[in-house]
C-alpha positions as CSV (number, residue, x, y, z in Angstrom):
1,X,80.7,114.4,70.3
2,X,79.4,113.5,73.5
3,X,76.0,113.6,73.9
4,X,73.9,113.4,77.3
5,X,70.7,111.0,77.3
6,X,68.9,113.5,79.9
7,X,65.9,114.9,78.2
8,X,66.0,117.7,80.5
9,X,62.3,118.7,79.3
10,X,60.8,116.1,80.9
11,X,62.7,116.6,83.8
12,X,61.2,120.4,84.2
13,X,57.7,119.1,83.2
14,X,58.3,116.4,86.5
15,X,59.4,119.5,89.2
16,X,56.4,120.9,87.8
17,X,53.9,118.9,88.6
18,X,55.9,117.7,92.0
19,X,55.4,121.4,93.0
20,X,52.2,122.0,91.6
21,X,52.5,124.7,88.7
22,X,50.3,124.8,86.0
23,X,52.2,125.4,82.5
24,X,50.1,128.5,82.4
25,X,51.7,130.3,86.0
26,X,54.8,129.0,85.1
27,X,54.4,130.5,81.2
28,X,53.9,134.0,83.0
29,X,56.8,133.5,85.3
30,X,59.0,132.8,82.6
31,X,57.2,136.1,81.1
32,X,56.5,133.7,77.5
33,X,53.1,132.2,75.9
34,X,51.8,128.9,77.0
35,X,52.7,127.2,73.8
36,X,56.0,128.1,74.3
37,X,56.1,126.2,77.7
38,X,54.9,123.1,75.5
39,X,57.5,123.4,73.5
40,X,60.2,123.5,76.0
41,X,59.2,120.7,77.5
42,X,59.3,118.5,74.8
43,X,63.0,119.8,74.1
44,X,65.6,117.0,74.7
45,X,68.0,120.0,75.4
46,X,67.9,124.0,76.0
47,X,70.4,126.5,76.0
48,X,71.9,127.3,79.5
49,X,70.5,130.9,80.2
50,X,67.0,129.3,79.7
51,X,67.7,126.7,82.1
52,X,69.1,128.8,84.8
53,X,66.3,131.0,85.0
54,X,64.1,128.0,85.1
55,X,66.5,126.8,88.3
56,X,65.8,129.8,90.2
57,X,62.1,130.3,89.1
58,X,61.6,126.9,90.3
59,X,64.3,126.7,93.0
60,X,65.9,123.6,91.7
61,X,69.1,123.3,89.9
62,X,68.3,121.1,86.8
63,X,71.9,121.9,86.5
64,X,72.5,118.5,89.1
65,X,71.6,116.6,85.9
66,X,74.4,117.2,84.1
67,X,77.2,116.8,86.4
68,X,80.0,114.1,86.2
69,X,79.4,112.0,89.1
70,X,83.1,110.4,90.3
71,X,81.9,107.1,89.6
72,X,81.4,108.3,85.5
73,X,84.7,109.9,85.9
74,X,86.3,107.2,86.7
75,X,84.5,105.0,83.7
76,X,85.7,107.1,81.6
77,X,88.9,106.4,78.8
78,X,91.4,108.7,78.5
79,X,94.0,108.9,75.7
80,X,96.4,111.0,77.7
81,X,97.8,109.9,81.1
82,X,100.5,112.3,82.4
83,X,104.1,110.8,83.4
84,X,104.4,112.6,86.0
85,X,101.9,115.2,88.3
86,X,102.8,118.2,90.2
87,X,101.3,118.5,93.8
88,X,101.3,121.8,95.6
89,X,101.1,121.4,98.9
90,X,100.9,124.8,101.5
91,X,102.3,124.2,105.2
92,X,103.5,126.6,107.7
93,X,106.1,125.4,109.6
94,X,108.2,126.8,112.8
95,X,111.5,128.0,112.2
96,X,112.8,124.4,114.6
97,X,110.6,122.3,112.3
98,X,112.1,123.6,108.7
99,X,115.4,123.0,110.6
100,X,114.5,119.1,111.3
101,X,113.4,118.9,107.9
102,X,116.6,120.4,106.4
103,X,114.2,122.1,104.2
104,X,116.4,125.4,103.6
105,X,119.2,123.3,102.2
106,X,116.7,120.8,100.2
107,X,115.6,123.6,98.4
108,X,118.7,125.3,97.8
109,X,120.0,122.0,96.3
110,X,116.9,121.8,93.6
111,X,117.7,125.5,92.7
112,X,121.1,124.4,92.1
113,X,120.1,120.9,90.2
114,X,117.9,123.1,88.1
115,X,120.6,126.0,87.2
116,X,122.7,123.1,86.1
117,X,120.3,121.3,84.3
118,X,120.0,124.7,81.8
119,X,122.5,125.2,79.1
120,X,125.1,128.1,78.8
């Protein structure tokens, strides 16, 4: 299993203090005791209903910590790689350009590939 090395405690207990709150205001806005505030921030991790209500208490998506940046994406290993990938593309074209294109009788020429390609 995957496991993140964000401590997302400490990461609340820095938004606090770089907006002020005291673990006591922001104990009654999360409508919980003090110690309980102490205890969440020394969590490495919290469940996600927690942490959203501490986003919009705080107005800051801690959420942003978690995301998979393009650059981790692309670091990444994967055991599958696909042969082939389908790409869905939506145009609207004028009667005279689906003409040039021949695009009617493209289609009609997969269809027909396809019906062949399925046994009787």
């Amino acid at each position: 299993m995957i496991k993140s090395n964000i401590h997302i405690g400490e990461k609340i207990g820095l938004i606090l203090s770089e907006k002020k709150l005291s673990k006591a205001k922001f104990a009654k806005l999360l409508e919980v005791k003090p110690q309980s505030v102490d205890y969440l921030l020394k969590r490495k991790s919290i469940d996600t209903d927690t942490l959203y209500k501490i986003s919009m208490l705080l107005d800051y998506d801690f959420f942003d910590f978690f995301r998979i940046h393009e650059r981790d994406f692309e670091q990444r290993n994967f055991d599958i790689i696909p042969a082939k990938a389908k790409v869905l593309i939506e145009l609207e074209l004028e009667k005279e350009d689906m003409e040039k294109l021949n695009l009617k009788q493209k289609i009609i020429n997969k269809f027909e590939t396809f019906r062949n390609k399925i046994p009787s």
